[in-house]
N, C-alpha and C positions, 0 to 999 in steps of 0.2 A: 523513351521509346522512339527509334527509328523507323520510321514507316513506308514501305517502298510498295506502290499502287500500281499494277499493270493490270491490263484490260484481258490480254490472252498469254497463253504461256503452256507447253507441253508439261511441267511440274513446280509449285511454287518450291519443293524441298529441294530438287535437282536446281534450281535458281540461287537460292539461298547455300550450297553446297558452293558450287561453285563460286560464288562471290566470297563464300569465306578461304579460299585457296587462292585468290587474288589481293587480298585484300586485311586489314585486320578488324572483325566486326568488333564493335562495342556490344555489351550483353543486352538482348532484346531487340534485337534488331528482325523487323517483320518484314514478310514479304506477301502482300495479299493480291488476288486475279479476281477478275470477273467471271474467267472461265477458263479449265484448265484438260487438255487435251488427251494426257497422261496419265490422269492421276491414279495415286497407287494405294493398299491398304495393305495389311498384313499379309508377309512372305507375298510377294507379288499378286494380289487381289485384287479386281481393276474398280474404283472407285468412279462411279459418273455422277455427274453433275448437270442439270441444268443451268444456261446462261445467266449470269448477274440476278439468279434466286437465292444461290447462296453463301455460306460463308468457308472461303477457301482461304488460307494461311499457312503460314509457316514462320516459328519464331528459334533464332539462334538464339542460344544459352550457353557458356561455359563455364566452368569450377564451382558448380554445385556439388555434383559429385566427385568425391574425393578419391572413390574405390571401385574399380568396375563391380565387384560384386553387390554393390547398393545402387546398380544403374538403373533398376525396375520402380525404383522413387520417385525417378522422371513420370513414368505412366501414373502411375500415382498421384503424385503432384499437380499433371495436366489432367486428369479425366476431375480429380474436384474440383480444378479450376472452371472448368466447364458446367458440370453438375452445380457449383454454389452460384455462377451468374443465371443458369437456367431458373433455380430456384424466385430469385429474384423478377422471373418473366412470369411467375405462376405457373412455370410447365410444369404439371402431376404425373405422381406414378414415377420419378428419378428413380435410375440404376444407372449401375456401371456391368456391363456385361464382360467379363473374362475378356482378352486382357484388358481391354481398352472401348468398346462400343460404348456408345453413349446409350440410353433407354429410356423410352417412355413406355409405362408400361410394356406390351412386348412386343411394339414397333423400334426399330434402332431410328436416331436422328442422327445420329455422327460416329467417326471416328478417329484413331488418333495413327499416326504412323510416325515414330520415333527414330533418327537415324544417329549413330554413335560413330565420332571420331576419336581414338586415342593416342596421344603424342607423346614423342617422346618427356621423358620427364615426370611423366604418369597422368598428365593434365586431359580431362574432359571435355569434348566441346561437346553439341548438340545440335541436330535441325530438328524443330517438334514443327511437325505437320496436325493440321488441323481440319477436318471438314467436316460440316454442320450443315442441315438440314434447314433451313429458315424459313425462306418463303414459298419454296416449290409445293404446288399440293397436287402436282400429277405424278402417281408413283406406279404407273402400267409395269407392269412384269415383274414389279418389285413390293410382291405382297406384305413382306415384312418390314419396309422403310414409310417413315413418316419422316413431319417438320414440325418446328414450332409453329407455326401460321395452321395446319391443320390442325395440332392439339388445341391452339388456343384462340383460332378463330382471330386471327389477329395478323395485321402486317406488322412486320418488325425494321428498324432500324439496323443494318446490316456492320456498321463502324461501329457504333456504341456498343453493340454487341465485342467487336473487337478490340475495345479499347478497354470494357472490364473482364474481358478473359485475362487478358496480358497484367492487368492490375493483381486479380485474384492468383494467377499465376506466380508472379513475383513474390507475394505474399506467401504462397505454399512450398515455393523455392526454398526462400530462404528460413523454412522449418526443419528442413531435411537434413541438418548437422544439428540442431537445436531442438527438436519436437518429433523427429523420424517416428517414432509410436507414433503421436496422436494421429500424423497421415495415415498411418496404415488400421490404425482402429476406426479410423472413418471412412474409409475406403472399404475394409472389410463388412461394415455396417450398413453399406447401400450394394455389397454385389450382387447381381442378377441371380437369382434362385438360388439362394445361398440358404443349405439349410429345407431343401424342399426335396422329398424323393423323384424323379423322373430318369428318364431313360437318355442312354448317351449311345453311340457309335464312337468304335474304333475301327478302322476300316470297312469291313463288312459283318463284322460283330457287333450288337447292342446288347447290351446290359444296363441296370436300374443301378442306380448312384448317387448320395448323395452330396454336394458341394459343401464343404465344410472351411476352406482355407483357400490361401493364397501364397505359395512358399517365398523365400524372402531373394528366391532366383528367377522368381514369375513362374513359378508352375503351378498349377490348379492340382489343387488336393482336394479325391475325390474319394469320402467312405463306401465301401463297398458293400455285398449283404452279409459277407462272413464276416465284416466288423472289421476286416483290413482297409486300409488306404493307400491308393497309390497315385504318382504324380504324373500330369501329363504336361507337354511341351505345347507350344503357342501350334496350331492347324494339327497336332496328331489325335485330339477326342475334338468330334462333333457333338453339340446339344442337340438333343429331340426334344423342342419345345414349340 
């Protein structure tokens, strides 16, 4: 593992983008900030952070995946990775909330933003962005985010932290041509209300639904009360939870 340490930075993924169009990374090559000005979450979502409380990253990966239609493996692969070293800290209540949130019970601590290059030839590369809730435990206007340091009453170590994601990561990596079920049977086994009736928005519509699946192009399959199921796409259903 490569590991590249800056203090500030507008996006650790837009950093690590660029350096790999300069350059040719070797697999695993990190890029982590103290504090990042930019930062972004699903379909442009703006991600903040408090200064050097927590943990921001981003890790280049290439030729795991072999097919863009099994690129949702990434998400996969990176939210256990996440989820199996949190386990490790004693943080209670694990989930993965639809596509990518991290969960403590039904505070979020993290998230994941995944950016995909395809080249010619058909080769994969990846920026997996990463940010994690750690030590900050002011979370004004932000009723539904937590850290580990709140769940566990604890300061944490913010590199060790980053050094067994990237471990556990590696290791789930490379399951994804060899073990692809078992990621996804354990993925499917910690998602966030999976299995639970409550109410969702689609625009200005709400309807009761329940979470049953995760299709294998990332769309959320949601049982409905006629007994039909239908799929939705990453920002088009809201949970009401």
């Amino acid at each position: 593992m490569k590991l590249i340490k800056l203090d500030a930075i507008d996006s650790t993924n837009d950093f690590l983008k660029g350096l790999s169009v300069t350059q040719e990374l070797e697999n695993f090559t990190v890029v982590s900030a103290e504090n990042q000005t930019k930062g972004r979450g699903q379909m442009g979502a703006v991600w903040n952070t408090e200064a050097s409380k927590n943990l921001i990253m981003s890790v280049f990966v290439k030729d795991f995946v072999l097919n863009p239609n099994g690129i949702y493996q990434l998400n996969i692969a990176t939210a256990l990775a996440i989820i199996q070293v949190l386990k490790t800290f004693n943080i209670k209540d694990l989930s993965i909330k639809w596509p990518n949130d991290i969960m403590s019970a039904n505070f979020k601590l993290g998230g994941i933003l995944i950016e995909n290059t395809f080249k010619s030839g058909g080769r994969i590369s990846s920026v997996i962005g990463i940010g994690l809730n750690v030590n900050q435990t002011n979370f004004d206007n932000l009723p539904k985010a937590s850290s580990m340091a709140v769940v566990a009453d604890t300061v944490f170590d913010k590199e060790k932290i980053l050094v067994l994601i990237v471990e556990r990561l590696k290791a789930n990596l490379a399951l994804i041509n060899t073990n692809s079920q078992g990621l996804w049977n354990e993925y499917l086994s910690i998602l966030f209300k999976k299995g639970v009736p409550m109410p969702f928005k689609v625009k200005e519509k709400s309807f009761m639904g329940i979470i049953t699946s995760v299709s294998a192009a990332g769309k959320l399959v949601v049982s409905l009360e006629d007994n039909s199921f239908v799929e939705f796409e990453v920002k088009e259903v809201q949970m009401l939870y």
